[in-house]
C-alpha positions, -999 to 999 in steps of 0.1 A, spaced: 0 0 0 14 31 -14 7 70 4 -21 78 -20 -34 40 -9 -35 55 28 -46 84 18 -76 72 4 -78 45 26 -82 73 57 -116 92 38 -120 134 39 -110 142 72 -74 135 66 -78 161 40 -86 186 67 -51 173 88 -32 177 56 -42 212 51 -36 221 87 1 207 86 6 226 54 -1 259 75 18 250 106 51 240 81 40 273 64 39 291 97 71 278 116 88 284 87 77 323 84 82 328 121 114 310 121 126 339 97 113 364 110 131 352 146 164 349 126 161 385 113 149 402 145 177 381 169 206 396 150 229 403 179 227 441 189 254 438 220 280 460 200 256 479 190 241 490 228 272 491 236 288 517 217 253 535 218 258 537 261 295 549 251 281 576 232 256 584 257 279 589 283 300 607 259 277 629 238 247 625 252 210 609 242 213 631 209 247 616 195 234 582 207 204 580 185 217 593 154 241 563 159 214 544 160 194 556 134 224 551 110 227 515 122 195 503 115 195 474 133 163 456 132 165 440 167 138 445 193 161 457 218 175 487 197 140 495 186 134 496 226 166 519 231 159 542 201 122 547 217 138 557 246 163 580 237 141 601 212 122 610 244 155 614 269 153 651 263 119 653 282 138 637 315 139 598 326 103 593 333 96 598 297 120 578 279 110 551 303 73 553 298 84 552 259 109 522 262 78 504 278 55 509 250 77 503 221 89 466 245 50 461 243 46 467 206 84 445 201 67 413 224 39 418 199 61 411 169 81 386 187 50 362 196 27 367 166 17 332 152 28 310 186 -10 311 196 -22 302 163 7 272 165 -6 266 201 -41 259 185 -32 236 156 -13 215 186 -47 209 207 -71 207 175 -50 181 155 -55 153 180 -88 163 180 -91 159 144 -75 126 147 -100 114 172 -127 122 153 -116 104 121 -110 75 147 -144 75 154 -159 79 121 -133 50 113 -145 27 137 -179 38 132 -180 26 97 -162 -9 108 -196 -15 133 -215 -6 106 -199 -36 83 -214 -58 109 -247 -46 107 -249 -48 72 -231 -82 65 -235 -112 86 -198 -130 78 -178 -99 73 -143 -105 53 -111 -89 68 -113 -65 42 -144 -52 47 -132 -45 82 -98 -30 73 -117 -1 54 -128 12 89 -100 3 104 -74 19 86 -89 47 83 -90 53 120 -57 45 128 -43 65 99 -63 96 111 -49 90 149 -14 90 133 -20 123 112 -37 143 133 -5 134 163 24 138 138 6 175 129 1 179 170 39 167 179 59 189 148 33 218 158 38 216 195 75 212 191 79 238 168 62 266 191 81 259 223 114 264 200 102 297 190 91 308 220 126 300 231 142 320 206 115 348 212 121 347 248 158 356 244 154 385 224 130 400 243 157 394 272 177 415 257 151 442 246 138 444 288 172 447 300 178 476 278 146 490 291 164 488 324 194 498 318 193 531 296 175 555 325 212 542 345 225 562 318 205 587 315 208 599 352 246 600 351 258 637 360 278 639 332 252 635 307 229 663 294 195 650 286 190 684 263 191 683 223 193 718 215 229 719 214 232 691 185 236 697 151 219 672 124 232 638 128 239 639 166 271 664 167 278 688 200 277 723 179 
């Protein structure tokens, strides 16, 4: 018995687990790219943008952002907060925590959606293990002396649905604790930046004002 045998062999509802596991393949892999891009590592980055704080100030900082463009949550977090440093601590924190919230929402878009195809898939499975064995009953009612193949008709086809609708549940569930992993760790580093830059901010030595920078983040 070949796939298309099984396939056959299993009736419509495998159809339905077949187009679910084609949208949680689709999903990881769209999420596991998206991941990829927003985890660049932004370490040297913060870095050198506290060096410049410290240096500078919040102005010089964010231009050296800006002409970074790094796509990582945590620098999105920091540049939030240093556009608003000018208006004192308070404000760039109260920023920092609404651009973190708006970064999470990035970070964690589609691991619900993966969540659900790992608790319906089973579902699905039993269902088609039902409407399996179901039909097998059924072969008694209708024939006195069933043959084994009358039987394996039902049969098959709730075993094979069991088997689909738990391989969809296992790469599903697998799949979303490994990006929530991933996700996890960049927003890590995205909250600890939220705690660290009003540190820097507060520093004596720093001046919180803009008015003295010329275009691109220079002391005039």
């Amino acid at each position: 018995m070949n796939v298309l045998d099984l396939i056959r062999a299993a009736g419509p509802l495998l159809w339905v687990l077949l187009l679910l596991s084609v949208y949680v393949v689709y999903l990881v892999a769209v999420r596991a790219q998206v991941l990829s891009r927003l985890g660049r590592d932004a370490g040297a980055l913060i870095e050198r943008a506290r060096a410049v704080t410290a240096e500078s100030g919040p102005a010089a900082a964010l231009a050296e952002i800006d002409r970074a463009a790094h796509p990582s949550p945590a620098v999105s977090v920091l540049r939030a907060g240093l556009s608003r440093a000018d208006r004192g601590v308070d404000a760039a924190t109260s920023a920092m925590q609404g651009a973190l919230i708006v970064e999470e929402d990035r970070l964690y878009t589609g691991l619900s959606a993966l969540g659900t195809a790992a608790q319906v898939a089973p579902l699905l499975g039993l269902l088609g293990t039902v409407i399996g064995m179901v039909r097998s009953f059924l072969v008694f009612s209708q024939t006195t002396a069933p043959t084994p193949e009358q039987l394996a008709t039902g049969i098959s086809e709730a075993l094979i649905n069991t088997a689909g609708g738990l391989i969809v549940a296992i790469v599903a569930y697998v799949a979303r604790g490994a990006l929530r992993a991933r996700a996890d760790r960049i927003a890590t580093q995205a909250e600890r930046v939220r705690e660290e830059l009003p540190g820097w901010l507060r520093r004596p030595e720093v001046s919180l004002s803009f008015d003295d920078m010329l275009p691109g983040g220079v002391r005039r």
